[in-house]
N, CA, C and O atoms as CSV, one atom per row, in Angstrom:
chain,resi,resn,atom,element,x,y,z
A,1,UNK,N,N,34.428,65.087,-173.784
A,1,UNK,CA,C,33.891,66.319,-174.298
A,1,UNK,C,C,32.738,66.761,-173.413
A,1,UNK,O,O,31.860,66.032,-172.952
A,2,UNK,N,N,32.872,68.011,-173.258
A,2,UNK,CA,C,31.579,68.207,-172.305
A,2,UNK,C,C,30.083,68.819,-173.254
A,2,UNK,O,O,29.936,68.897,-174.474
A,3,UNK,N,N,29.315,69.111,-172.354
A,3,UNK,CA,C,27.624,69.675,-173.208
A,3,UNK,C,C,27.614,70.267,-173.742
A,3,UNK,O,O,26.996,70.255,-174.807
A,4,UNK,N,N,28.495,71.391,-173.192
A,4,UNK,CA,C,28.202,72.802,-173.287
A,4,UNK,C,C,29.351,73.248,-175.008
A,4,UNK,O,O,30.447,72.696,-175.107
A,5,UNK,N,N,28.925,74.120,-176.008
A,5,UNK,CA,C,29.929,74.396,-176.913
A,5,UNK,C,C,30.958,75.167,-176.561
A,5,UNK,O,O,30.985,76.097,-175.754
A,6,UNK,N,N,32.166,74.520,-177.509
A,6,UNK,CA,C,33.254,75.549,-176.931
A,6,UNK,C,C,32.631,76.853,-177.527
A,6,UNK,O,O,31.641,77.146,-178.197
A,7,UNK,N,N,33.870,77.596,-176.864
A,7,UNK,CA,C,34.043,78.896,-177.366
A,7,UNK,C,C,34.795,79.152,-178.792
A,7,UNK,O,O,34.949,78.161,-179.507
A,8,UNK,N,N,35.171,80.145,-179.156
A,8,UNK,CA,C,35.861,80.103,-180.191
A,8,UNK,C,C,37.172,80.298,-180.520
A,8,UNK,O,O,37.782,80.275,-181.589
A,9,UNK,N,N,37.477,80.492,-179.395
A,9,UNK,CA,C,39.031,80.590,-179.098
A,9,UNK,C,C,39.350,79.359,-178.463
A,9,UNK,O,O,40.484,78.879,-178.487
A,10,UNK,N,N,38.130,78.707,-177.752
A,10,UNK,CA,C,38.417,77.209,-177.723
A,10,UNK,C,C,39.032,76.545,-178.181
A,10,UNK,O,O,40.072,75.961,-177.877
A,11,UNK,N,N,37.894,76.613,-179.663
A,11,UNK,CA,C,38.330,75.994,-180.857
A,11,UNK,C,C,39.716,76.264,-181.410
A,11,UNK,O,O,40.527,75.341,-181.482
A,12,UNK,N,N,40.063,77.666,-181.860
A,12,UNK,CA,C,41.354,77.634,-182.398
A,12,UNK,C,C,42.420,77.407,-181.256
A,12,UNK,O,O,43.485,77.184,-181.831
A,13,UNK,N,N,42.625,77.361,-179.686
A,13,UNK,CA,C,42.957,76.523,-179.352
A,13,UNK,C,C,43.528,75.440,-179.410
A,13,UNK,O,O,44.735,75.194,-179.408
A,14,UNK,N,N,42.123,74.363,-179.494
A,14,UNK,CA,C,42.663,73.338,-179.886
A,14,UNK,C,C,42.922,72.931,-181.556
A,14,UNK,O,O,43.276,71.799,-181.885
A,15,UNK,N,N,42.709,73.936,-182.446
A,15,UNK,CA,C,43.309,73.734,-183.716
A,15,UNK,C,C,44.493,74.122,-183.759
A,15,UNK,O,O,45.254,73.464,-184.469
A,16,UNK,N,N,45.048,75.338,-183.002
A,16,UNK,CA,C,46.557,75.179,-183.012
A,16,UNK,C,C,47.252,74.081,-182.133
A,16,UNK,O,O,48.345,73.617,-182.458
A,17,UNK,N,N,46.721,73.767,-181.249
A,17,UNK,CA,C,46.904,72.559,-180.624
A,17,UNK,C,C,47.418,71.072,-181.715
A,17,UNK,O,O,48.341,70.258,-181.680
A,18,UNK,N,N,46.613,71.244,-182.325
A,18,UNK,CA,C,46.728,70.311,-183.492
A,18,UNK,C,C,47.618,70.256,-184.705
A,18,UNK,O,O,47.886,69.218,-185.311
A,19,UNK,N,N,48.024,71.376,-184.986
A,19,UNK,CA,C,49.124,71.351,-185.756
A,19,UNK,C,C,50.138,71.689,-185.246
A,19,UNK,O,O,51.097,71.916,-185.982
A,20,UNK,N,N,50.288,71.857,-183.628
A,20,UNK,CA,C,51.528,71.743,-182.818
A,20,UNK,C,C,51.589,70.381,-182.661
A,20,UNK,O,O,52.755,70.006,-182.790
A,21,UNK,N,N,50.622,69.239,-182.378
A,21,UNK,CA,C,50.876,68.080,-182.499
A,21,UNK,C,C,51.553,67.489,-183.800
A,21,UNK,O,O,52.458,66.658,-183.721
A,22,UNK,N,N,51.026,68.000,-185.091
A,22,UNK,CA,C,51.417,67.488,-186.188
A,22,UNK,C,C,53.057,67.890,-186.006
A,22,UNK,O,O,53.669,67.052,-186.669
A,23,UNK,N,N,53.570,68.393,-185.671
A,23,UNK,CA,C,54.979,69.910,-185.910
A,23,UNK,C,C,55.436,68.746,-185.431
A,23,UNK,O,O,55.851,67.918,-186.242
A,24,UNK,N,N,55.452,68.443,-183.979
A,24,UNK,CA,C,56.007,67.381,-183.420
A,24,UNK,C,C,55.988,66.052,-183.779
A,24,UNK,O,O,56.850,65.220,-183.495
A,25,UNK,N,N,54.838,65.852,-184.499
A,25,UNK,CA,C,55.372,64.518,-185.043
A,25,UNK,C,C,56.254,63.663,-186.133
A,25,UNK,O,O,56.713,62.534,-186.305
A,26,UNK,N,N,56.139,65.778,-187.152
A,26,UNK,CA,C,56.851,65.377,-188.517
A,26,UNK,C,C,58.871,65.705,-187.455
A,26,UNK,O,O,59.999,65.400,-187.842
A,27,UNK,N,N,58.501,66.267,-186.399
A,27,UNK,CA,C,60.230,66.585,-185.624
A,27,UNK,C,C,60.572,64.928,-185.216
A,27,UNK,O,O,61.599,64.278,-185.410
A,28,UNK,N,N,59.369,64.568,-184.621
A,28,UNK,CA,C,60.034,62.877,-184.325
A,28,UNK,C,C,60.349,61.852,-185.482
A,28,UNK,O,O,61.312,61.086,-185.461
A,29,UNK,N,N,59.459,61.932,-186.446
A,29,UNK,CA,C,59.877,61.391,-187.843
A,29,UNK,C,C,61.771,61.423,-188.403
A,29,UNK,O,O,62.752,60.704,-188.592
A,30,UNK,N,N,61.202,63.048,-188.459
A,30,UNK,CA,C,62.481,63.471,-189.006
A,30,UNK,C,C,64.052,63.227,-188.097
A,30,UNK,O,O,65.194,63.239,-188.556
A,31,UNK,N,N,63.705,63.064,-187.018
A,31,UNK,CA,C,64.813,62.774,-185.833
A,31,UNK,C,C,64.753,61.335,-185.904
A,31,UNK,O,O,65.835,60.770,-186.064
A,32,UNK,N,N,63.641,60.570,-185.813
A,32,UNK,CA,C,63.993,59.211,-184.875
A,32,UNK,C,C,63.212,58.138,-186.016
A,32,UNK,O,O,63.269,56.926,-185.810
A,33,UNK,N,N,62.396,58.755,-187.372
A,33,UNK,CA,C,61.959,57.685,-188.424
A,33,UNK,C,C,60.692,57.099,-187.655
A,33,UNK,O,O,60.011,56.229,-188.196
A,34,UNK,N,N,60.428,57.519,-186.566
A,34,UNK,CA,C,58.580,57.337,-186.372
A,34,UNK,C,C,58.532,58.342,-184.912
A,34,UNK,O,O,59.287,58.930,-184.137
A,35,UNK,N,N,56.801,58.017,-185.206
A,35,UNK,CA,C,56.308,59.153,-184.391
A,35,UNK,C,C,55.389,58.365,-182.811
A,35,UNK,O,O,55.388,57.136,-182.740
A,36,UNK,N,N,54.866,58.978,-181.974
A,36,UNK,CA,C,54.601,58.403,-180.915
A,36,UNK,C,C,53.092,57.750,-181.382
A,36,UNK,O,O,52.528,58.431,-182.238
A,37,UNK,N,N,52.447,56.672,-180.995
A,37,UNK,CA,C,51.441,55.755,-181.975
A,37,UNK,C,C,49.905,56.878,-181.324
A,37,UNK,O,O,49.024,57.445,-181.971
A,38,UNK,N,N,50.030,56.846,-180.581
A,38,UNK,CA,C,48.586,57.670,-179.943
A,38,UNK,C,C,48.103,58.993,-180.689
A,38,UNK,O,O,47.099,59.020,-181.401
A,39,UNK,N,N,49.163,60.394,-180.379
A,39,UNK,CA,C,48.703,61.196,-181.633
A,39,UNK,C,C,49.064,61.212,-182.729
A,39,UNK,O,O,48.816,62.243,-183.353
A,40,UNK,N,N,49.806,60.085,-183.453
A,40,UNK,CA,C,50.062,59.921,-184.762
A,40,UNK,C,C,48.605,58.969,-184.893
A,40,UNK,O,O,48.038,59.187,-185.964
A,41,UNK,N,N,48.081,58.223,-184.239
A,41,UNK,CA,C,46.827,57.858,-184.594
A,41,UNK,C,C,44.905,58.931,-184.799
A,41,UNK,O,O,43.823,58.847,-185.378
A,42,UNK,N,N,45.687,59.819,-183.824
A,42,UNK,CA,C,44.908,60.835,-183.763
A,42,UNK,C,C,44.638,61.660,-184.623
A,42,UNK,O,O,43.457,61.861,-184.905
A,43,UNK,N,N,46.025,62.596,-185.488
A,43,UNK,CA,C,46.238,62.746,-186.197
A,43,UNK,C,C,45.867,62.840,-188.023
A,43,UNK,O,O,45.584,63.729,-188.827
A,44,UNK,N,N,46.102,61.128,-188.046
A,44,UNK,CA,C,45.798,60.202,-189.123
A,44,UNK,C,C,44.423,59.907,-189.212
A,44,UNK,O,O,43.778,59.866,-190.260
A,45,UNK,N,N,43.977,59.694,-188.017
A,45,UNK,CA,C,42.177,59.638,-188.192
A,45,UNK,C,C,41.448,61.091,-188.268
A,45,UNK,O,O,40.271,61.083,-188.629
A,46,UNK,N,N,42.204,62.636,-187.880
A,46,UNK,CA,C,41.323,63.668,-188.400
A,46,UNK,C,C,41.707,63.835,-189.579
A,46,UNK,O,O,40.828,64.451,-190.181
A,47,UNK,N,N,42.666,63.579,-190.303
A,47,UNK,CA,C,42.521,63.861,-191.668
A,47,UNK,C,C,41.679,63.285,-192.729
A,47,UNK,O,O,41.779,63.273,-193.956
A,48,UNK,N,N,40.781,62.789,-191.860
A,48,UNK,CA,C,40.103,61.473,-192.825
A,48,UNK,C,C,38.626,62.237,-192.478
A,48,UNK,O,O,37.597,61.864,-193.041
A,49,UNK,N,N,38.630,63.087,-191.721
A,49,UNK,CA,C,37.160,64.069,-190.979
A,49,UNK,C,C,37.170,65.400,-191.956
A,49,UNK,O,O,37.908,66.337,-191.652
A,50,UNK,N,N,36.418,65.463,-193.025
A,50,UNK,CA,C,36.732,66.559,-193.952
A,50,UNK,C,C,34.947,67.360,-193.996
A,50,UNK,O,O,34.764,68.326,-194.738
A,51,UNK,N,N,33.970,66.888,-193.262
A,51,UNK,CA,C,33.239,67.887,-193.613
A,51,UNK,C,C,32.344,68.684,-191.851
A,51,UNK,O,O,31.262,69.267,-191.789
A,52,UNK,N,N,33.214,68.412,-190.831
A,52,UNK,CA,C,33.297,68.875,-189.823
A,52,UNK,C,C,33.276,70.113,-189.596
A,52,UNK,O,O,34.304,70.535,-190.126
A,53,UNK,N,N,32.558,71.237,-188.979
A,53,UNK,CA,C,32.842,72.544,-188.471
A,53,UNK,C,C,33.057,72.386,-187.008
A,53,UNK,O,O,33.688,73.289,-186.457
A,54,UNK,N,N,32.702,71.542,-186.398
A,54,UNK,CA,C,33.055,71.413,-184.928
A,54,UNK,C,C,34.367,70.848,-184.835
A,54,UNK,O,O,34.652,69.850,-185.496
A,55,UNK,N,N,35.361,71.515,-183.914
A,55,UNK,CA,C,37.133,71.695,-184.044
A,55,UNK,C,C,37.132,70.585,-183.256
A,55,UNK,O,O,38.091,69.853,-183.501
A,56,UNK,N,N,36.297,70.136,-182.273
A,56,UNK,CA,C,36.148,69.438,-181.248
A,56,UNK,C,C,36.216,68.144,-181.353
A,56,UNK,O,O,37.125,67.440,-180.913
A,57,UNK,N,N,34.719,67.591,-182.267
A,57,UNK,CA,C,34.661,66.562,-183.149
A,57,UNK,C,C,35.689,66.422,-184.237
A,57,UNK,O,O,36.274,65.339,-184.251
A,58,UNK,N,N,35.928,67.048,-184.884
A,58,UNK,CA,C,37.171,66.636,-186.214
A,58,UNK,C,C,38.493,66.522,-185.342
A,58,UNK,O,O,39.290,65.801,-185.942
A,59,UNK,N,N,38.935,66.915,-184.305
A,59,UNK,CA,C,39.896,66.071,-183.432
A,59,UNK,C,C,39.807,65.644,-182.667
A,59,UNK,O,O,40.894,65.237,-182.256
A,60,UNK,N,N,38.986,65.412,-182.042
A,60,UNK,CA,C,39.112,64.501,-180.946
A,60,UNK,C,C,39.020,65.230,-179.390
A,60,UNK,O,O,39.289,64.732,-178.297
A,61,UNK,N,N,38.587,66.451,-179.688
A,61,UNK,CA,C,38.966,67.108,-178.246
A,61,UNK,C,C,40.578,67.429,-178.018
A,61,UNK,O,O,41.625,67.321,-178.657
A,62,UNK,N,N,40.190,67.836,-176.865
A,62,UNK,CA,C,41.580,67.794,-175.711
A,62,UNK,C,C,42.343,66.696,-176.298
A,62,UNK,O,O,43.310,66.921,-177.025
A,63,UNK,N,N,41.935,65.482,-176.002
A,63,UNK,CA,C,42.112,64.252,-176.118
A,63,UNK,C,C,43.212,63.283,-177.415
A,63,UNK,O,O,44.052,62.383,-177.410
A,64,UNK,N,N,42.460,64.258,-178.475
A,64,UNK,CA,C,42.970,63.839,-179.823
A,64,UNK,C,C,44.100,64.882,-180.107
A,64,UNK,O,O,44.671,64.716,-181.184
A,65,UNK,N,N,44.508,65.884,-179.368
A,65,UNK,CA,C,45.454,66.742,-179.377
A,65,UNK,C,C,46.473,66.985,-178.346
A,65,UNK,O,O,47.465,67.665,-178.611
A,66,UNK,N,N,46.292,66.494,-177.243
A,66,UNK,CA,C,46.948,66.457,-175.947
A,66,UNK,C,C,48.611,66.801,-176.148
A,66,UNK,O,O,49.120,67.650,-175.417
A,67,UNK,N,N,49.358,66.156,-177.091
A,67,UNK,CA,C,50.537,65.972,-176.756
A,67,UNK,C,C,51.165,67.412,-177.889
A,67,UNK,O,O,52.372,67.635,-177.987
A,68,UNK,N,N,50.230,68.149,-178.558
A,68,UNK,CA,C,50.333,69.715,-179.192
A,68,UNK,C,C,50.027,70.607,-177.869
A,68,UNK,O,O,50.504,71.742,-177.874
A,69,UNK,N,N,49.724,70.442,-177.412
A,69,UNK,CA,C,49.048,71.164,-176.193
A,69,UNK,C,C,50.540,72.171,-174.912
A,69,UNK,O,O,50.513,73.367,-174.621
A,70,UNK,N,N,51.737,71.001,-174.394
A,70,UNK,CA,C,52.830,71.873,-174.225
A,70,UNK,C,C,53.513,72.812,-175.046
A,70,UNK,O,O,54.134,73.703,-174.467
A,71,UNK,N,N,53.513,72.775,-176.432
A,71,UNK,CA,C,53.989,73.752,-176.616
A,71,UNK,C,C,53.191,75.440,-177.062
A,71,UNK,O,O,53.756,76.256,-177.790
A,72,UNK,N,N,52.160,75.602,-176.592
A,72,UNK,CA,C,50.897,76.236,-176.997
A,72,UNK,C,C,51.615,77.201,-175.239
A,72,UNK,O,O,51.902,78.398,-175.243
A,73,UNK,N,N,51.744,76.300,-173.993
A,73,UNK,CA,C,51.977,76.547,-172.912
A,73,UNK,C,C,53.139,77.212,-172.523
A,73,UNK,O,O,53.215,78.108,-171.682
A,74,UNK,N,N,53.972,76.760,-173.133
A,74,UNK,CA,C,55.481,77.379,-173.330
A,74,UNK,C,C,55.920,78.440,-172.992
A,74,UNK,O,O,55.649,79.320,-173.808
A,75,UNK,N,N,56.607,78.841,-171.964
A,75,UNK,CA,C,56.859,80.263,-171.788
A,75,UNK,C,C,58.208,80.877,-172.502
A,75,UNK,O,O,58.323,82.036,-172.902
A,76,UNK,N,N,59.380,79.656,-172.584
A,76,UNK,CA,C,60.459,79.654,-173.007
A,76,UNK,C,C,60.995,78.886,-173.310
A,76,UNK,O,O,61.665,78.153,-172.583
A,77,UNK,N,N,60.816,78.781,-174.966
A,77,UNK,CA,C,61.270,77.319,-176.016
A,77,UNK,C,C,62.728,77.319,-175.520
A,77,UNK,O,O,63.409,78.015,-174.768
A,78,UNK,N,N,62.919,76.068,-176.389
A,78,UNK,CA,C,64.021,75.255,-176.322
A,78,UNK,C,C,64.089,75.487,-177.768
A,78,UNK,O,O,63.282,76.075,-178.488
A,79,UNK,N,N,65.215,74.910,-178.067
A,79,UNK,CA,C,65.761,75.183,-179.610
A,79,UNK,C,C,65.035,74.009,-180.800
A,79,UNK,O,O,64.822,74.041,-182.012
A,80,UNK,N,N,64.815,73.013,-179.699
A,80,UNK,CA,C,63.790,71.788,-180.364
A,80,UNK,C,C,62.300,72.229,-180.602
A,80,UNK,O,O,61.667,71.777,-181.555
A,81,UNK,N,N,61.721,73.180,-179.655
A,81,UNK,CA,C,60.757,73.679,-179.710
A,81,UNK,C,C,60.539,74.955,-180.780
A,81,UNK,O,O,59.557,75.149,-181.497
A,82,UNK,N,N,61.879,75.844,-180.654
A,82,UNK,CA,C,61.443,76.310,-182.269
A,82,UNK,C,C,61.793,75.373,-183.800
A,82,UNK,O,O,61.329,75.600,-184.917
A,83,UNK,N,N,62.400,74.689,-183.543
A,83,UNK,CA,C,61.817,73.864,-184.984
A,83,UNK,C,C,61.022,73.423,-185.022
A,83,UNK,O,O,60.610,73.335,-186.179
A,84,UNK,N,N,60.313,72.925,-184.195
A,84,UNK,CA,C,58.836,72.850,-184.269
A,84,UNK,C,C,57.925,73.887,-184.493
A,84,UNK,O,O,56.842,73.728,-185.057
A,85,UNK,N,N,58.350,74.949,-184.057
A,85,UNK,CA,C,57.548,76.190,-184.752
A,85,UNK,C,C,57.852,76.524,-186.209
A,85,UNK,O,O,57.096,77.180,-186.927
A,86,UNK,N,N,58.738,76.140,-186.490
A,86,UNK,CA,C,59.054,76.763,-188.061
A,86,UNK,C,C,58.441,75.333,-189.051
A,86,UNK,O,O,58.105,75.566,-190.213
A,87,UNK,N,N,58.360,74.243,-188.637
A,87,UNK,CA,C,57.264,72.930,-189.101
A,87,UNK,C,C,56.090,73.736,-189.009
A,87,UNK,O,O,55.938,74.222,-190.130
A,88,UNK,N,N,55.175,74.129,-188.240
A,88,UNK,CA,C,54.173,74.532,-187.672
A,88,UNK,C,C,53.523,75.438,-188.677
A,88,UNK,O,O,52.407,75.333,-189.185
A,89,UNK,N,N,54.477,76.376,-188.865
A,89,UNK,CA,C,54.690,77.575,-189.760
A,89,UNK,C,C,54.174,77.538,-191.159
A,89,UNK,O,O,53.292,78.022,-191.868
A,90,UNK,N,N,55.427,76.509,-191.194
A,90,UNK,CA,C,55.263,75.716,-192.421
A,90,UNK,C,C,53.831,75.376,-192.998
A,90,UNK,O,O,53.159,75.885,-193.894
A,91,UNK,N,N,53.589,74.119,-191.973
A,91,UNK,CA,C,52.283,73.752,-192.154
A,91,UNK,C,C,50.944,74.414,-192.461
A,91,UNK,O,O,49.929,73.927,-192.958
A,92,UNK,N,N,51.222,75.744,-192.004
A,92,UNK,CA,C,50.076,76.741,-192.217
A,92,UNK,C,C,49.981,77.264,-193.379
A,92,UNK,O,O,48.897,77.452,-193.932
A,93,UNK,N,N,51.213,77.587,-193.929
A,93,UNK,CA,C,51.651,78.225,-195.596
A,93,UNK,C,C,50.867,77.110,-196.030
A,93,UNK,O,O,49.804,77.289,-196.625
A,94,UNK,N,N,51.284,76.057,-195.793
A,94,UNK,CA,C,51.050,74.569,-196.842
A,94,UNK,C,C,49.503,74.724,-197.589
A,94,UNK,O,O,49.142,74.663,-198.765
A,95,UNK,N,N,48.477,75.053,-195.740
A,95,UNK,CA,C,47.361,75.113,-195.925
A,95,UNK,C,C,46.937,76.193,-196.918
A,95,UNK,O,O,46.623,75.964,-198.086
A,96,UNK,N,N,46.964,77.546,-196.264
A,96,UNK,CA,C,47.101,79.003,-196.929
A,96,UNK,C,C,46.968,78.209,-198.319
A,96,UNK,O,O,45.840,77.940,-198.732
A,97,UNK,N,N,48.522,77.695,-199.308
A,97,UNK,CA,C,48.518,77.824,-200.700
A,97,UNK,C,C,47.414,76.590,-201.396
A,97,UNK,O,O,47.014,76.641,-202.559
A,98,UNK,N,N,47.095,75.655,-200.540
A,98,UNK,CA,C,45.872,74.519,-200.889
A,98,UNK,C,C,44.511,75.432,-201.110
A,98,UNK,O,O,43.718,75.266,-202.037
A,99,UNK,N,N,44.404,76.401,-200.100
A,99,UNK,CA,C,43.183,77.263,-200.479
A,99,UNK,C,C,43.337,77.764,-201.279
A,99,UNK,O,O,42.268,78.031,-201.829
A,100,UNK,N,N,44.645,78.334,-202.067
A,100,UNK,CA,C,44.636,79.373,-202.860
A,100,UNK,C,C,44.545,78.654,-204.602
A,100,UNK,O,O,44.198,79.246,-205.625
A,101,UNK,N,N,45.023,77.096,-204.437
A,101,UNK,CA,C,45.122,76.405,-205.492
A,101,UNK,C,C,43.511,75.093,-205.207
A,101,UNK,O,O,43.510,74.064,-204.531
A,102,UNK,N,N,42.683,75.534,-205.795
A,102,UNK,CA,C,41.490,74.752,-205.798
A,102,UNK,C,C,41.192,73.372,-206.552
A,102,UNK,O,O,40.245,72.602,-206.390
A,103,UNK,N,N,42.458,73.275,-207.564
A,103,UNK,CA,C,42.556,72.269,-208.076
A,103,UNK,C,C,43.185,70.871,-207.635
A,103,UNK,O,O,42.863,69.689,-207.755
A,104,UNK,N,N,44.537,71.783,-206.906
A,104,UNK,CA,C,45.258,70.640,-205.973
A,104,UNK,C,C,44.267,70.411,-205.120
A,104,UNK,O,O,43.816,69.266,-205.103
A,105,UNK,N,N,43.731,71.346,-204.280
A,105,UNK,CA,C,42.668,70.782,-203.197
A,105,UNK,C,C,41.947,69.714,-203.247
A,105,UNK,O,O,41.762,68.770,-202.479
A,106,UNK,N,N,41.451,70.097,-204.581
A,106,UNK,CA,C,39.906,69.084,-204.976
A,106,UNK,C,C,40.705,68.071,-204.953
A,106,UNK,O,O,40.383,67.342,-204.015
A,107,UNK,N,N,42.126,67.425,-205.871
A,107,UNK,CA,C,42.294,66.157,-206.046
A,107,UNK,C,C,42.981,65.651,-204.712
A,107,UNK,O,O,43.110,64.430,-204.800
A,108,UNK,N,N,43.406,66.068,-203.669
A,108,UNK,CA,C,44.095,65.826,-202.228
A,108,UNK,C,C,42.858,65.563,-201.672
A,108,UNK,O,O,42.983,64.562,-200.966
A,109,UNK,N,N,41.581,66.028,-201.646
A,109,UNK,CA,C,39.747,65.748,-200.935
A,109,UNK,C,C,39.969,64.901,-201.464
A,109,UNK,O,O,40.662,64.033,-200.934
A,110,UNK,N,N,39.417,64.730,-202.952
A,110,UNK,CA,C,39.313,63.404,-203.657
A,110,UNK,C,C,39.775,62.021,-203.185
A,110,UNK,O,O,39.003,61.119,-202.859
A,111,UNK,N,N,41.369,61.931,-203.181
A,111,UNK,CA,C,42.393,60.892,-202.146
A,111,UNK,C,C,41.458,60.578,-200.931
A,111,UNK,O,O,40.645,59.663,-200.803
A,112,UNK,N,N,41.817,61.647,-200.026
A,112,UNK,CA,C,41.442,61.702,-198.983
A,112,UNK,C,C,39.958,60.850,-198.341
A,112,UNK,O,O,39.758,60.254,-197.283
A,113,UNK,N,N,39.019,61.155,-199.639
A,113,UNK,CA,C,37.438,60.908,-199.575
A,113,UNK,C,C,37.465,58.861,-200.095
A,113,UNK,O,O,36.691,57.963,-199.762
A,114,UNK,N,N,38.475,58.840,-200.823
A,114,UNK,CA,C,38.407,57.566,-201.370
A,114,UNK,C,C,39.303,56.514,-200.423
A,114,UNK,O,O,39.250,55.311,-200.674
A,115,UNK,N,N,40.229,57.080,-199.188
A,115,UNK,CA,C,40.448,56.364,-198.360
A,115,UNK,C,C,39.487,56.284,-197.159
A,115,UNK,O,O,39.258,55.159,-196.715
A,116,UNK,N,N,39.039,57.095,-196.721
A,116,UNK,CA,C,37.976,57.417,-195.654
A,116,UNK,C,C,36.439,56.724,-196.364
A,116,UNK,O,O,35.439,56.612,-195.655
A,117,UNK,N,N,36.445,56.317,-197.777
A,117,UNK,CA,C,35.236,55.680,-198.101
A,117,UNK,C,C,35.587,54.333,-198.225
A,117,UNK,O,O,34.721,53.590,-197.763
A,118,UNK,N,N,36.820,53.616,-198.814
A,118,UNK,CA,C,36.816,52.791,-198.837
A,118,UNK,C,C,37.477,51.625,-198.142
A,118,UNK,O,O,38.006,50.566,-198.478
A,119,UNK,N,N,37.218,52.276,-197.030
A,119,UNK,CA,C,37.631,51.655,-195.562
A,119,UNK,C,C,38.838,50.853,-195.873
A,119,UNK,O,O,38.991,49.867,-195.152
A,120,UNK,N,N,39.902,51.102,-196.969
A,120,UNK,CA,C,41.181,50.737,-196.788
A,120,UNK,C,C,42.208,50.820,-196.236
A,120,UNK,O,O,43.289,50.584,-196.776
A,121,UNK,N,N,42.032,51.224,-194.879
A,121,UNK,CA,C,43.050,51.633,-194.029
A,121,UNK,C,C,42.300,50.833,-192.369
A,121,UNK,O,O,41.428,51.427,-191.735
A,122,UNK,N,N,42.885,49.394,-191.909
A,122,UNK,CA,C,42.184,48.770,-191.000
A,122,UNK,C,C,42.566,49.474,-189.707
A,122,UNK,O,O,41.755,49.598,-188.789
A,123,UNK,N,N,44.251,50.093,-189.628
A,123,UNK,CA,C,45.107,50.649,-188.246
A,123,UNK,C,C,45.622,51.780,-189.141
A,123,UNK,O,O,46.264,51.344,-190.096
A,124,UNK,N,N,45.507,53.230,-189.090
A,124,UNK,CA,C,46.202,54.086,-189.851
A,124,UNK,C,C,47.678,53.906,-189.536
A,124,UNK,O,O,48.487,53.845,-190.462
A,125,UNK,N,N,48.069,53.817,-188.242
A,125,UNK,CA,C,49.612,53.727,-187.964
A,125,UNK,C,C,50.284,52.611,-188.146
A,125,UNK,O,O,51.447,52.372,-187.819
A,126,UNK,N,N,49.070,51.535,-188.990
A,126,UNK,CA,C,50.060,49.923,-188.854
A,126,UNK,C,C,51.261,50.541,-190.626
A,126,UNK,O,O,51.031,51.421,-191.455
A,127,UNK,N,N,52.091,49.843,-190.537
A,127,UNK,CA,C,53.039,50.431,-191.759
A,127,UNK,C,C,51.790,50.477,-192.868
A,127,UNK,O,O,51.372,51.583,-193.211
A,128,UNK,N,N,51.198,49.259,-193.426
A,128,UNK,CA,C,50.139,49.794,-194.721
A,128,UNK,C,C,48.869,50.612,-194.602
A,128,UNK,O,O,48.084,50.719,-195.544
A,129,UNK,N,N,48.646,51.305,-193.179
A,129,UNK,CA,C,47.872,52.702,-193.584
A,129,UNK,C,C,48.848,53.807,-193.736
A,129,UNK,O,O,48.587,54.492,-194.725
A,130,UNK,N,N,49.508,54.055,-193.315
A,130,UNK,CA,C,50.846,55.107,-193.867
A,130,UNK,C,C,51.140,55.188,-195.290
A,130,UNK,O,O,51.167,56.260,-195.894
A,131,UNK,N,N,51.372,53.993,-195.856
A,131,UNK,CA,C,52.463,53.491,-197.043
A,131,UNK,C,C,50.999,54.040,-197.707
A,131,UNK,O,O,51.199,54.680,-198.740
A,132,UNK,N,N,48.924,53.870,-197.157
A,132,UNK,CA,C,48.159,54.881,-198.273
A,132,UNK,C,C,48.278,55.889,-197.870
A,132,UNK,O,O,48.153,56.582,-198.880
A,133,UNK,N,N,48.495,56.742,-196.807
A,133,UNK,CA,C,48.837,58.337,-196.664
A,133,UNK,C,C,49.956,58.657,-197.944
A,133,UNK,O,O,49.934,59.482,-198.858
A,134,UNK,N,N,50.803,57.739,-197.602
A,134,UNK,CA,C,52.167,58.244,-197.974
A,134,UNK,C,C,51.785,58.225,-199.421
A,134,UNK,O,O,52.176,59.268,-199.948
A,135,UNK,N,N,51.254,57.542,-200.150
A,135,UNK,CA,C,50.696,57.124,-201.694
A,135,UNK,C,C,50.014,58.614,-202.249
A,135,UNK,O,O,50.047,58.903,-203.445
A,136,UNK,N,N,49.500,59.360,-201.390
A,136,UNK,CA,C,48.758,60.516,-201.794
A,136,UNK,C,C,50.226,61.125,-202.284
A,136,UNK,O,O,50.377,61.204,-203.504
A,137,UNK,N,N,51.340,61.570,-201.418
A,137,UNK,CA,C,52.254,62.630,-201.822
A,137,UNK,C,C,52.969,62.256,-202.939
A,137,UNK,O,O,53.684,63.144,-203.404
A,138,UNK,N,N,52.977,61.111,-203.541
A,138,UNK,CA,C,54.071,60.715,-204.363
A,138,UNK,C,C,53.764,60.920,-205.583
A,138,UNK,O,O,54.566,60.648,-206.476
């Protein structure tokens, strides 16, 4: 990370950056039943960063987003690459209706705040930090 603050297009940048990473990881899931360990670790550790305004810090940079980053570049998807946009898509509605429902929110923070406090998760990507991600949706 460098001194200087991003900009603000920086930032959303690398926040779409970031849920182009996510797009791709729920496409490798869904294709191959796991995802690549680096930004699925990346990933898994910003969701656990909930009172962040710096886009930078709550992912990781460049760094913590890298592998969202080709398709941001893209001049001319591939057919794999728009399902990843329509994940992507997705993912944004998801957000959108969490803001719009304050109750689900609070109790998804809540989860969220009680794994990130109670340091029960030693490797997020080893199978039993997942199996507590996965414990929130069920």
């Amino acid at each position: 990370m460098s001194d200087r603050e991003p900009s603000r297009d920086e930032q959303r940048v690398l926040a779409l950056a970031g849920v182009c990473q996510c797009a791709l990881l729920a496409q490798e899931f869904a294709r191959r039943g796991h995802g690549q360990p680096e930004p699925l670790r990346c990933a898994l550790e910003s969701i656990l960063v909930l009172n962040e305004n710096d886009t930078e810090m709550a992912l990781g940079g460049v760094q913590g987003v890298y592998a969202g980053l080709p398709d941001i570049a893209r001049k001319s998807p591939d057919p794999s690459a728009v399902e990843r946009l329509r994940y992507a898509i997705a993912m944004i509605d998801i957000q959108k209706r969490l803001r719009r429902d304050t109750t689900a929110a609070s109790r998804l923070r809540s989860q969220l705040e009680e794994i990130r406090d109670g340091k029960t998760i030693q490797d997020p990507v080893s199978p039993e930090g997942i199996a507590v991600f996965a414990d929130i949706y069920s």
